[in-house]
C-alpha positions as CSV (number, residue, x, y, z in Angstrom):
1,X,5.9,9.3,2.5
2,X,4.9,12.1,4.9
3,X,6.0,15.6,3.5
4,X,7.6,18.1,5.7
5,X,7.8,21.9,5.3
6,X,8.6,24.7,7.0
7,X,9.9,28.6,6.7
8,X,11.1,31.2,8.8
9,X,10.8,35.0,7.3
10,X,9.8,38.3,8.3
11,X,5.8,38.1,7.2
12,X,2.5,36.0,7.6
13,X,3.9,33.0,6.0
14,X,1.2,31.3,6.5
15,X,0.3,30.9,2.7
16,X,3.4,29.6,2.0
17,X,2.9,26.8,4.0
18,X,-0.4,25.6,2.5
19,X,1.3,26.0,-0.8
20,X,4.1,24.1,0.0
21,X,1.8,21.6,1.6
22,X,-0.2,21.6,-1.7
23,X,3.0,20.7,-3.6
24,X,3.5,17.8,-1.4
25,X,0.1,16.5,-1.9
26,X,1.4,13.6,-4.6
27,X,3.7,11.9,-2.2
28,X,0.4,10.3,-0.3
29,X,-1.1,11.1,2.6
30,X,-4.1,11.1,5.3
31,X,-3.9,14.1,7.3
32,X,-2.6,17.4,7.3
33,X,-1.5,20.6,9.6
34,X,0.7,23.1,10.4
35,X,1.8,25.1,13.8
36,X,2.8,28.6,13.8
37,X,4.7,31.5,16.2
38,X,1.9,33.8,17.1
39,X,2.3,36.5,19.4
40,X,4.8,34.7,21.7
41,X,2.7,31.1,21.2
42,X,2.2,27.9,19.1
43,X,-1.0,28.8,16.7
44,X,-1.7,25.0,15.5
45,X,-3.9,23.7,13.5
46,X,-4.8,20.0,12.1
47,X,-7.4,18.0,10.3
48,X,-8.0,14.1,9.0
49,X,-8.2,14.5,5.2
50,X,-7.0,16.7,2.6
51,X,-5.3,20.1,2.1
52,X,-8.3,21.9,1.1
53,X,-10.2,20.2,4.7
54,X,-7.2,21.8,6.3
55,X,-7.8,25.4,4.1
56,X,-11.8,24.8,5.5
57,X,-10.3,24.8,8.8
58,X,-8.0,27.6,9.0
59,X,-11.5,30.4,7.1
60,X,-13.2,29.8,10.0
61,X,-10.3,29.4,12.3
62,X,-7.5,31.9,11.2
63,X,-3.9,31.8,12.2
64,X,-0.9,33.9,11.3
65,X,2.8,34.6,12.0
66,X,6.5,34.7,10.4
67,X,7.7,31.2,11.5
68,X,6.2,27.8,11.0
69,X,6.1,24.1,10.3
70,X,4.1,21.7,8.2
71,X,3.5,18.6,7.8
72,X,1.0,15.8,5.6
73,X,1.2,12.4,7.2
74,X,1.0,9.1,6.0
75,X,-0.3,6.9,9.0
76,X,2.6,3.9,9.7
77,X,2.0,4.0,14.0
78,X,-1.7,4.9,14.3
79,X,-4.8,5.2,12.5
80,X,-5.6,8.1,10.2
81,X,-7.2,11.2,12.8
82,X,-6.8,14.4,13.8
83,X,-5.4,13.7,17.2
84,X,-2.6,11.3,15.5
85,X,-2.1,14.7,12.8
86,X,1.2,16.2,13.0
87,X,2.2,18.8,14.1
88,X,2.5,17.6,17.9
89,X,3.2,19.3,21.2
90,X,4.8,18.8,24.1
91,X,2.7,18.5,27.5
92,X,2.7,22.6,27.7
93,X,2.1,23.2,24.4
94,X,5.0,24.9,23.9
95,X,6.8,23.0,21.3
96,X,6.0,21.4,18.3
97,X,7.9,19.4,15.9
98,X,7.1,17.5,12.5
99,X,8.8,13.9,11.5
100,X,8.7,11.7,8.7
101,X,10.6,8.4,9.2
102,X,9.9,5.3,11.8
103,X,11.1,5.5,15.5
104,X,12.2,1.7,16.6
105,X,12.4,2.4,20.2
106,X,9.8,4.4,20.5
107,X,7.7,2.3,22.9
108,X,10.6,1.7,25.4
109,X,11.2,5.7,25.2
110,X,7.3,6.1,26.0
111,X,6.7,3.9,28.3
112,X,9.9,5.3,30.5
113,X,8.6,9.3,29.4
114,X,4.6,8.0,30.8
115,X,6.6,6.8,33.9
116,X,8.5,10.2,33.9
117,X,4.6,12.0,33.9
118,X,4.5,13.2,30.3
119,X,0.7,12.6,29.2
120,X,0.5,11.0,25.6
121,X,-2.0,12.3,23.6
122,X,-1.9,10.2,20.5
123,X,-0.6,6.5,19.2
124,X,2.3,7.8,16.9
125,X,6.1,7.2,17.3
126,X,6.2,10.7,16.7
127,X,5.0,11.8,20.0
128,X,8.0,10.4,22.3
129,X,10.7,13.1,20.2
130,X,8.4,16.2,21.0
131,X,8.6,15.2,25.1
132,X,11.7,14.2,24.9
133,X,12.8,17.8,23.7
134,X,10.6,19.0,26.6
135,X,12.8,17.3,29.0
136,X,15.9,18.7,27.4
137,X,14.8,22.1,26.8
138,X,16.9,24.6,28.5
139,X,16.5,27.7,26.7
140,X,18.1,26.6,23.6
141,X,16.1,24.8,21.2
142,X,19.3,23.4,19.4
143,X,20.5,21.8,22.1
144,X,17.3,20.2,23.0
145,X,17.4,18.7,19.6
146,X,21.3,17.4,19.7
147,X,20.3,16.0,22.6
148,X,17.3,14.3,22.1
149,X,18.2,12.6,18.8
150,X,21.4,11.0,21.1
151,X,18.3,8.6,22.2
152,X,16.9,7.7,19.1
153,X,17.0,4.7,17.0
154,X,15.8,4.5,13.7
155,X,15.1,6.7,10.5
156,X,13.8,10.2,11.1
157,X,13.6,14.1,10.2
158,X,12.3,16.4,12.1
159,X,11.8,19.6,11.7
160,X,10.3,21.4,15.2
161,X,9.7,24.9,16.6
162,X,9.6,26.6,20.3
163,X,7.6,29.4,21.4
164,X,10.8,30.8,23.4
165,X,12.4,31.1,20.2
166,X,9.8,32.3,17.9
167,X,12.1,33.5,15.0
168,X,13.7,30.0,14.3
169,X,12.8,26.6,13.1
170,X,15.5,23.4,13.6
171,X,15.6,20.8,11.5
172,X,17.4,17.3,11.9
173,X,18.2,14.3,9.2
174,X,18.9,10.6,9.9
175,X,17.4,9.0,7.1
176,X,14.7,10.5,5.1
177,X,15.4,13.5,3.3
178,X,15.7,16.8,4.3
179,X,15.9,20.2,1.8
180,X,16.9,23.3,3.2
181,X,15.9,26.2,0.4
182,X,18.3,29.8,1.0
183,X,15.8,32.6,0.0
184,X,15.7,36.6,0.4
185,X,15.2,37.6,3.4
186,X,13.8,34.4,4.4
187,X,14.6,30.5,4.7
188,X,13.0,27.3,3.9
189,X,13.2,23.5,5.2
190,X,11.8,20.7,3.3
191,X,11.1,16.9,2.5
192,X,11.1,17.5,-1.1
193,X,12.2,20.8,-3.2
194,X,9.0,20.3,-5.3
195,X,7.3,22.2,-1.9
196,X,10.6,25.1,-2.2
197,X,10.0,25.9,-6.3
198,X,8.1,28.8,-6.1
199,X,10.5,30.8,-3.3
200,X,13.7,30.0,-4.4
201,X,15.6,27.9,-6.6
202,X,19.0,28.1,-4.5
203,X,19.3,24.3,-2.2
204,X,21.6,22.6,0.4
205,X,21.0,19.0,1.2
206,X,21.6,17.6,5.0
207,X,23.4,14.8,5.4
208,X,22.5,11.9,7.6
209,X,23.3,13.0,11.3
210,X,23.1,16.6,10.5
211,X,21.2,19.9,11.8
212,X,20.3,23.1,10.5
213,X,19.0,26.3,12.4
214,X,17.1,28.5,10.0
215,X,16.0,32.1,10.4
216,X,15.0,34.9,8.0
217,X,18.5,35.8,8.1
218,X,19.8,32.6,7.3
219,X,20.6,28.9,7.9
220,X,23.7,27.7,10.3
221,X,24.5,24.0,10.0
222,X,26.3,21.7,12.2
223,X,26.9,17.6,12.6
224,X,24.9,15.9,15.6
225,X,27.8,15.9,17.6
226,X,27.9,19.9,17.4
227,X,30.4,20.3,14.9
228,X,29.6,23.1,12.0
229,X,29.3,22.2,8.6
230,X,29.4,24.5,5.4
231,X,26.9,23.5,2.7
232,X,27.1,24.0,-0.7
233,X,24.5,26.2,-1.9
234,X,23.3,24.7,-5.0
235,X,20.9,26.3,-7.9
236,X,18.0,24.1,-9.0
237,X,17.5,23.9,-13.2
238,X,13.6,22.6,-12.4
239,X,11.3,25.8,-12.9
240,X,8.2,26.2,-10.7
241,X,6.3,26.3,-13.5
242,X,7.2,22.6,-14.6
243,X,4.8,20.7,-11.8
244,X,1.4,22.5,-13.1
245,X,-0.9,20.4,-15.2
246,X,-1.0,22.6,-18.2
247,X,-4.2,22.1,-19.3
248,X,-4.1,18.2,-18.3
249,X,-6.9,16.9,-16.0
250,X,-4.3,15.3,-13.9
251,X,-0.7,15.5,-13.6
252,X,-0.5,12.1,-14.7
253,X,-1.9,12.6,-17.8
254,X,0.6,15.4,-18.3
255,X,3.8,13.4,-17.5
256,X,2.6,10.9,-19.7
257,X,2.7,13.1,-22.7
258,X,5.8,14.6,-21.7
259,X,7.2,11.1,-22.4
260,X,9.1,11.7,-25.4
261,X,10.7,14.9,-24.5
262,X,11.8,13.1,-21.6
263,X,13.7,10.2,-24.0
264,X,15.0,13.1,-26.2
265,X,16.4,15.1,-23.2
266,X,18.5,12.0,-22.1
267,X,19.6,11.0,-25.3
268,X,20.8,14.5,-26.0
269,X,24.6,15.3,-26.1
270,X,25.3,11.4,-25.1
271,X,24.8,9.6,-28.6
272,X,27.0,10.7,-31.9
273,X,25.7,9.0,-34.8
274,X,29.4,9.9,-36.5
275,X,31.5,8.1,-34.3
276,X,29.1,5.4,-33.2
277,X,29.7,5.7,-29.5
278,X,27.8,6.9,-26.6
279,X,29.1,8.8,-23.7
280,X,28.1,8.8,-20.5
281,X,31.0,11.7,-19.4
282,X,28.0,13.1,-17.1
283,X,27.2,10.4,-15.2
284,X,31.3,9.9,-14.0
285,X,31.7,6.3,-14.7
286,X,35.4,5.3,-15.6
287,X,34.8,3.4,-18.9
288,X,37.8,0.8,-17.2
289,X,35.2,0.3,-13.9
290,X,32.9,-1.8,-17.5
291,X,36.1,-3.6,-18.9
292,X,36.5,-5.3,-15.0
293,X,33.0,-6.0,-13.7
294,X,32.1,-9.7,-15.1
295,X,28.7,-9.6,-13.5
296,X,26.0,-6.8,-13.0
297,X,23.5,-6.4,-10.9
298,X,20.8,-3.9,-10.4
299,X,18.7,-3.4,-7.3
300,X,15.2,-1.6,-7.4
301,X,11.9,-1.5,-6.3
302,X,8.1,-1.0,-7.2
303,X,8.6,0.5,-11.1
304,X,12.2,0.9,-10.7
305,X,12.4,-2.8,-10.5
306,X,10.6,-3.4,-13.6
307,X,12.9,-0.9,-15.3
308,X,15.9,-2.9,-14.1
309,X,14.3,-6.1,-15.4
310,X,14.0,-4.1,-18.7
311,X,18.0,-3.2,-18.4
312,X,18.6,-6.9,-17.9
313,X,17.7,-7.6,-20.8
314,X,19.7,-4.8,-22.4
315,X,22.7,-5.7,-20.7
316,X,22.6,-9.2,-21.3
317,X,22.1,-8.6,-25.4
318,X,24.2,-5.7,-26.0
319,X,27.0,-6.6,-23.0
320,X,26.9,-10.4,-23.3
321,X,27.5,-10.4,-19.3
322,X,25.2,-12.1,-16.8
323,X,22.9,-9.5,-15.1
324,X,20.8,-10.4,-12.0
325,X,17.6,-7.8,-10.8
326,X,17.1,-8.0,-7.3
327,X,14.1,-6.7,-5.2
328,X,16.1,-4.0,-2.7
329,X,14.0,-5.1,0.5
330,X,14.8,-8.7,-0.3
331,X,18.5,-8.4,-1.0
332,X,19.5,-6.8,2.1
333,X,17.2,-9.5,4.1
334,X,19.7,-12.3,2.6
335,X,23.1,-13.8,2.8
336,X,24.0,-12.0,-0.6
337,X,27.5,-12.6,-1.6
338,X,29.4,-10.8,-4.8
339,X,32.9,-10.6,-6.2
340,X,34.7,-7.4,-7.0
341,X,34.0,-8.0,-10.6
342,X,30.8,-7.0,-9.8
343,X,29.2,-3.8,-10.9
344,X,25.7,-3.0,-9.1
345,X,23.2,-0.1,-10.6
346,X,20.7,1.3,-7.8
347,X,17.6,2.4,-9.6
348,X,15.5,5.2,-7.7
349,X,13.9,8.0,-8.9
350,X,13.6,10.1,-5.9
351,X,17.0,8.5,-4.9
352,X,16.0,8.3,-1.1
353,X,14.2,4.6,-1.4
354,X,14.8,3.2,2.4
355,X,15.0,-0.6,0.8
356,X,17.3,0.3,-2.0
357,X,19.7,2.8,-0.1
358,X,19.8,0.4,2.9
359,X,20.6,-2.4,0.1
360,X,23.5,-0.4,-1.5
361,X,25.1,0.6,1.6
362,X,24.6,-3.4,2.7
363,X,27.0,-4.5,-0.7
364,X,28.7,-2.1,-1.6
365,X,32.0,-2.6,0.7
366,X,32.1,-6.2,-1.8
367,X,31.0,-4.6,-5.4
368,X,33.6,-3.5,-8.1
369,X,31.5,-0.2,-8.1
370,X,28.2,1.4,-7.7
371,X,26.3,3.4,-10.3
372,X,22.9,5.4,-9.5
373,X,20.4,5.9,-11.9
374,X,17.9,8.6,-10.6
375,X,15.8,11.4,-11.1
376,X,17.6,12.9,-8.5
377,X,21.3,13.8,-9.1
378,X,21.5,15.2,-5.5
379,X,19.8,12.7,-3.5
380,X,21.3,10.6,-1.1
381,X,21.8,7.7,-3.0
382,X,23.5,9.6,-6.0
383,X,26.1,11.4,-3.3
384,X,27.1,7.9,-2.2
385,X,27.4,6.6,-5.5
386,X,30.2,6.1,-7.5
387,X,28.5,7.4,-10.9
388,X,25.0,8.8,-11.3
389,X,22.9,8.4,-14.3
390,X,20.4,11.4,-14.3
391,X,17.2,10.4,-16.3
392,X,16.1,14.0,-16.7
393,X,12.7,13.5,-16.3
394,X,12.0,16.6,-14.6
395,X,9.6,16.6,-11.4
396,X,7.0,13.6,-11.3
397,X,4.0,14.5,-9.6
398,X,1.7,11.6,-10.2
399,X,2.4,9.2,-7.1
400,X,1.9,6.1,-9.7
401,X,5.4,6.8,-12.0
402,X,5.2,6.8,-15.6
403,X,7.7,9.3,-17.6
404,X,10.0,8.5,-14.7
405,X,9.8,4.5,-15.3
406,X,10.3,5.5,-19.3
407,X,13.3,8.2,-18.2
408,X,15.0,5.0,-16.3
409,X,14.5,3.0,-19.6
410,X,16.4,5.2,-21.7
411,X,19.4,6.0,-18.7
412,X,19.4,1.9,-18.9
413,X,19.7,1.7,-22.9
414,X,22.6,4.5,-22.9
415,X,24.1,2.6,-20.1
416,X,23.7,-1.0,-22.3
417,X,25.8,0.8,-24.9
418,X,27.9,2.2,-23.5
419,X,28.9,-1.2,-21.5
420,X,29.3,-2.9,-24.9
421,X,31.3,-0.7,-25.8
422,X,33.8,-0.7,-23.7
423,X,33.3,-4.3,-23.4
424,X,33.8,-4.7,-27.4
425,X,30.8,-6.7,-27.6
426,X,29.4,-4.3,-30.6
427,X,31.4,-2.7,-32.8
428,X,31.1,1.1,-33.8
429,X,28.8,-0.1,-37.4
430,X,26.9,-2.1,-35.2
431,X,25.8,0.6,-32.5
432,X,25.1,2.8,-35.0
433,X,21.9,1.7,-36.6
434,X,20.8,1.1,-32.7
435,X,21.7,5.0,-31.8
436,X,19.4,6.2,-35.2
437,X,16.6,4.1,-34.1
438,X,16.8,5.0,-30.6
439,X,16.6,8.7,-32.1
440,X,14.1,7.9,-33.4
441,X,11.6,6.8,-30.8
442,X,10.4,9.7,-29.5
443,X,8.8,10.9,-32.7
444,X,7.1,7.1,-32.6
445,X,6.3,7.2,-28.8
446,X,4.5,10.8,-30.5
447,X,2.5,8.5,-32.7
448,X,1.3,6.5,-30.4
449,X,0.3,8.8,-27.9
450,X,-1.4,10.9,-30.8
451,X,-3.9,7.4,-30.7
452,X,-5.0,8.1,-27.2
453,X,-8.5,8.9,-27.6
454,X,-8.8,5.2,-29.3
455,X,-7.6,3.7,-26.0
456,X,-10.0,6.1,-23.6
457,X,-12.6,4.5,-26.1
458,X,-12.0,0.9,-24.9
459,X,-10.7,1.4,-21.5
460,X,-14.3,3.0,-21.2
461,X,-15.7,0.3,-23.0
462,X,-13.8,-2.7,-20.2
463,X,-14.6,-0.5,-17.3
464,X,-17.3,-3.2,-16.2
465,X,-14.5,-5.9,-16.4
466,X,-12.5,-6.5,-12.7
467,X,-9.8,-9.2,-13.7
468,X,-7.1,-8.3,-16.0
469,X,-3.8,-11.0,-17.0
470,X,-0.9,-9.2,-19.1
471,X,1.2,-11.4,-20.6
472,X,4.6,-10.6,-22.6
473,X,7.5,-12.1,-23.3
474,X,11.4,-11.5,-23.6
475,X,12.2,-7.6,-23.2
476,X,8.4,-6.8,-22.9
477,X,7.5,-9.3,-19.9
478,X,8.8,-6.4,-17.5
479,X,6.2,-4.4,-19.7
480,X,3.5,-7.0,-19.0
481,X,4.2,-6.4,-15.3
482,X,4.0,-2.4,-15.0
483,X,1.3,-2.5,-16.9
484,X,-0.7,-4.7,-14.3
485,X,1.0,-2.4,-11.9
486,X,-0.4,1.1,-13.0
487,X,-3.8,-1.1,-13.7
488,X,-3.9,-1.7,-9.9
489,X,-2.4,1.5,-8.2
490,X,-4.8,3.9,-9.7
491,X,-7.7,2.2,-10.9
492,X,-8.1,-0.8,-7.8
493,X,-8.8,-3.2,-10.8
494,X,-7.0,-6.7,-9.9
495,X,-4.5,-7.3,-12.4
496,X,-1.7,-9.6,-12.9
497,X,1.5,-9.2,-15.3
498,X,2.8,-13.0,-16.7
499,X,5.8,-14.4,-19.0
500,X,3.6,-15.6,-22.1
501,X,5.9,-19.0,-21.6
502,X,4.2,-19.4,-17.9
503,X,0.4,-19.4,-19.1
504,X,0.6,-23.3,-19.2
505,X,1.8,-23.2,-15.5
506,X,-1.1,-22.1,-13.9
507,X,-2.7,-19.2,-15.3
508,X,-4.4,-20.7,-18.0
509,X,-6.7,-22.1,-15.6
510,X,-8.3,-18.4,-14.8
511,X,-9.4,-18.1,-18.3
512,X,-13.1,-17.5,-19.0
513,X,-15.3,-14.7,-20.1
514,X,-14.3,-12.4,-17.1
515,X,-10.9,-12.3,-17.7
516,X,-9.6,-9.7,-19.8
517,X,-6.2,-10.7,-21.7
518,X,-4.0,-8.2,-22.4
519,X,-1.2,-9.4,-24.8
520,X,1.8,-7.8,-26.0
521,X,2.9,-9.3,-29.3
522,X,5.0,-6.5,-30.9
523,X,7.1,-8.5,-34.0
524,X,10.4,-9.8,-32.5
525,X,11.9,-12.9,-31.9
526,X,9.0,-14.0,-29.7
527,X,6.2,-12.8,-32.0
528,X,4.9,-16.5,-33.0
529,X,4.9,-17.8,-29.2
530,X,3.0,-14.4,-28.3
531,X,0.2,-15.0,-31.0
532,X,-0.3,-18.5,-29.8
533,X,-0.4,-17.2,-26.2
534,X,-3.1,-15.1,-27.5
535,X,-5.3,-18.0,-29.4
536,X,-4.8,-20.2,-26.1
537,X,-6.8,-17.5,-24.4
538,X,-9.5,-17.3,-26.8
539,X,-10.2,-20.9,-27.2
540,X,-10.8,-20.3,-23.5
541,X,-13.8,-17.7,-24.2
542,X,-11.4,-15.2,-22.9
543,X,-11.2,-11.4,-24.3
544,X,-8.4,-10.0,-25.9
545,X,-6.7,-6.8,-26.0
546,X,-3.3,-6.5,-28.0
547,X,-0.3,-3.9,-28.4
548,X,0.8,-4.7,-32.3
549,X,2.6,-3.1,-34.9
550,X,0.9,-1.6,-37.6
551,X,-1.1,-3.3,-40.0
552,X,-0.7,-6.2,-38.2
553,X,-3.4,-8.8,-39.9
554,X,-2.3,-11.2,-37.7
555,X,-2.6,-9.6,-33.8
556,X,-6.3,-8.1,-35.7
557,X,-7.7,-11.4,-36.2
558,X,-6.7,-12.8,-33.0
559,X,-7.4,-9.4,-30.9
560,X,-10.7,-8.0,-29.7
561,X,-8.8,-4.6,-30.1
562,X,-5.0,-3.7,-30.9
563,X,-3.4,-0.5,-30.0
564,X,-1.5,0.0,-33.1
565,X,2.5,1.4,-32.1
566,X,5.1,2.1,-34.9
567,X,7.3,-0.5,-35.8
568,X,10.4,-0.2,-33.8
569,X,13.7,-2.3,-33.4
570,X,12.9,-5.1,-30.7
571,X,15.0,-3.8,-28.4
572,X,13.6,-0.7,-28.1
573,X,10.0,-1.8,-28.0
574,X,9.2,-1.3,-24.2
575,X,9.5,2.6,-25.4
576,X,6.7,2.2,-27.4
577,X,4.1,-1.0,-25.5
578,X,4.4,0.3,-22.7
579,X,2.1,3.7,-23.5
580,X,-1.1,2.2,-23.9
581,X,-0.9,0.5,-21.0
582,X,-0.2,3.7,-18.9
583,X,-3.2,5.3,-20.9
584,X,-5.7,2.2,-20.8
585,X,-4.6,2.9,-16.5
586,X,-5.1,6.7,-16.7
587,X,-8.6,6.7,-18.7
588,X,-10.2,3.7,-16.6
589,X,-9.4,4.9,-13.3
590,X,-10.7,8.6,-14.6
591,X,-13.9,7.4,-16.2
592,X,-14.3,5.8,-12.4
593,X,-13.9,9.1,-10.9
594,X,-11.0,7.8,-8.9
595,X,-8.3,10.2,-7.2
596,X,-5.7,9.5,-10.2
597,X,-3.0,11.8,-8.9
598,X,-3.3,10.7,-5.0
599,X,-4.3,6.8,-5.3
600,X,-5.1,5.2,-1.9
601,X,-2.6,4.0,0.2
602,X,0.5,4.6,-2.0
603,X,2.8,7.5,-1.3
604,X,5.1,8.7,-3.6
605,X,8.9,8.5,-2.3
606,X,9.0,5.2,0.3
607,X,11.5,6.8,2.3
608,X,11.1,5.1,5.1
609,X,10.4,0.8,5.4
């Protein structure tokens, strides 16, 4: 959602802002600014549109100074405008304060603030916290903002500046995320640490209902009821150097190439092929929590949830225990009931998903335990987990996930294991040939990817085509659905992901010459049902595109054109059909000349509802 950033030193720091803002960029947004501590007053400046509008702005009008916030929005309250940009000011222009998150009371708040005289300048939520810190502003900036989040209700941080105290920024968390990065001589405050790479590597992490007070000689932290807090300083692995493009037209492209090194870095150290066991010591999950929980259940959304739907599957195989996937948003809007036998996996990679963490914290009072299964081992939703299962994927860029969804996949499979297990549903002899072959799909994820100039070749070649149906079955129906997904994020192409078994049920009747079939028919128990999906379509004058092993005569005869993958066990073949989807969605949306990094609309980390 909106990206926050913000950094108090003893230089221009200026720079660091737009860089920071820069870094932000893939989370989604609209508009852009920042507000800076000139000369004794608030320098702002703010535009509708991109970082580099913004960069325009700021050659032909300059600003400069050691302290500052930023901030790229995307619109919730408001149309997309300049005025509606963030940062805003109070009615003397003398503070100014950034937010991402959603304020539910905001209208009651404004309309008693318009009846106080405050004059409203734009049609954000955002606008009520700045004039209420006017009101409560009484020479300390801190206790302006202890005060005024007393009167809010819903999710929020904020991170705001006064031009009485021009060598401080405070910051504020009830919700949405909030990074504080410790540097030399200098400090940091952000929504993501993707925008704090480059400065420092050394993090703290507010917690809900907590405030910091950064200046260049430090960072004080203290509870919303004024209590202090000591943070643990923690030193980031990610390198700076590990969010450029390296060569790569778009990140996306990138991260999907760095695919298999993402499987082989959360394999490693978990899997010994000389024992037959996995272990999953890392991710602090009490192998006795598995031998108690009768029933599993994994909540998700977006990608995450078709990862889950790919665990399910996993689970129910390998664990022989009845797994349920549940949307997060639609969970905590029912009467959902569980026993303590039940063990429930939260599946986020940012870890700080509003619907996801709201439904954890909603079941987790009745659930034998909770497990989280991030890219983000110190997000909110892994601190109030009970385990965390990192899918070192390393930072995703790309607003529309890919090595992210694939990191999830392989958590999901170590996780399958090592529930079975414990469980004694597979024996050491029987895990074993599934540890070599999971070892060995990176090297075939390798081979397919090496095949991607084939599939630029006919995504080029469907470019004129606007109705897409994906169809799979078993383990590779959640397959069918993200790759409808990624077909619509980035490319606007309308798309739809089916079970094979459903055609008869309805879909069959969109079938004609403008409806591209996209069939995934790799040789497992469901291969014969697949094929016959696929000759239903063409008897219909529909086209066909299939993902097929090898020197498959078969899926050839029946297919228009096959991405060829390895042969792979049928478990593990979501690894594998799931990359030319991804790249068929990359190379169409490029050859449209489409914004593949930044798709409309979408942001990257829905941290608010």
């Amino acid at each position: 959602m909106c990206g926050i950033i913000g950094c108090a030193a003893s230089r221009d720091i200026v720079p660091d802002l737009l860089e920071g803002l820069r870094r932000l960029e893939y989370r989604g947004y609209d508009s852009a600014g920042i507000a800076v501590l000139n000369g004794g007053r608030i320098e702002r400046r703010r535009v509708k549109g991109k970082i580099r509008d913004l960069e325009d702005h700021l050659r032909s009008s300059s600003v400069a100074g050691p302290c500052g916030i930023g901030h790229t929005r995307w619109a919730t309250h408001g149309r997309p405008s300049e005025d509606n940009a963030h940062p805003h000011t109070d009615c003397t222009g003398t503070l100014a304060l950034v937010h991402n998150g959603i304020i539910e009371n905001y209208w009651a708040l404004k309309e008693r603030l318009r009846a106080e005289g405050h004059v409203f300048r734009t049609e954000t939520d955002t606008e009520v916290i700045v004039h209420l810190l006017e009101n409560h502003y009484n020479g300390s900036l801190e206790e302006a903002v202890r005060r005024t989040v007393a009167e809010l209700e819903g999710s929020f941080a904020v991170a705001c500046v006064s031009h009485r105290e021009p060598d401080r920024i405070v910051a504020a968390r009830n919700g949405p995320p909030v990074v504080i990065g410790h540097g030399s001589g200098e400090s940091f405050v952000s929504s993501d640490i993707t925008a704090l790479l480059q400065h420092t590597r050394r993090v703290s992490y507010l917690a809900d209902r907590e405030i910091a007070v950064l200046t260049s000689s430090g960072v004080r932290c203290t509870t919303f009821a004024g209590e202090p807090v000591e943070k643990p300083v923690e030193v980031l692995t990610w390198e700076a150097e590990m969010i450029e493009k390296k060569g790569f037209a778009h990140f996306m492209a990138k991260e999907i190439f760095e695919q298999p090194d993402v499987v082989r870095d959360s394999l490693k150290s978990r899997l010994s092929l000389e024992s037959g066991r996995v272990f999953l010591g890392d991710a602090g999950i009490d192998p006795k929590i598995f031998r108690d929980s009768k029933r599993v259940v994994l909540v998700a959304c977006g990608t995450s949830y078709h990862a889950g739907l790919v665990g399910k599957y996993l689970l129910e195989t390998l664990g022989r225990v009845p797994v349920d996937v549940e949307y997060a948003s639609e969970l905590r809007a029912r009467d959902f009931t569980m026993d303590r036998g039940t063990l429930v996996l939260g599946i986020s990679q940012s870890g700080e998903t509003a619907d996801t963490l709201a439904a954890l914290r909603a079941v987790r009072d009745q659930a034998r335990a909770v497990v989280a299964v991030t890219n983000s081992v110190n997000s909110t939703m892994a601190r109030e987990a009970d385990g965390v299962l990192n899918t070192h994927s390393g930072p995703e860029i790309g607003v529309a996930a890919t090595k992210t969804f694939v990191g999830q996949m392989a958590a999901l499979s170590l996780f399958a294991l090592a529930f079975a297990q414990a469980k004694k549903t597979i024996g050491p002899e029987a895990v074993r040939p599934l540890i070599e072959e999971l070892q060995r799909v990176p090297h075939k994820m390798e081979t397919v990817l090496a095949r991607a100039a084939d599939i630029e070749r006919v995504a080029r070649n469907f470019l004129s085509c606007e109705h897409y149906l994906f169809l799979g079955r078993w383990i590779n129906f959640p397959i069918a659905l993200e790759g409808a997904l990624k077909l619509k994020e980035i490319s606007y192409t309308h798309a739809e992901g089916y079970a094979g078994g459903e055609m008869k049920h309805g879909p069959i009747a969109l079938i004609d010459e403008g409806m591209t079939t996209l069939a995934l028919v790799p040789r497992d128990r469901v291969y014969e049902k697949m094929l016959g999906n696929i000759s239903e379509v063409q008897a219909r004058g529909g086209r066909v595109l299939a993902v097929a092993f090898e020197n498959d005569a078969k899926a050839r005869n029946v297919a228009e054109e096959v991405f060829p993958i390895p042969e792979v066990h049928q478990l593990f073949s979501p690894f594998l059909t799931v990359l030319p989807l991804q790249l068929f969605a990359y190379y169409a949306a490029a050859a449209k000349g489409l914004d593949v990094d930044q798709p409309r609309n979408l942001a990257k980390s829905v941290t608010v509802e």
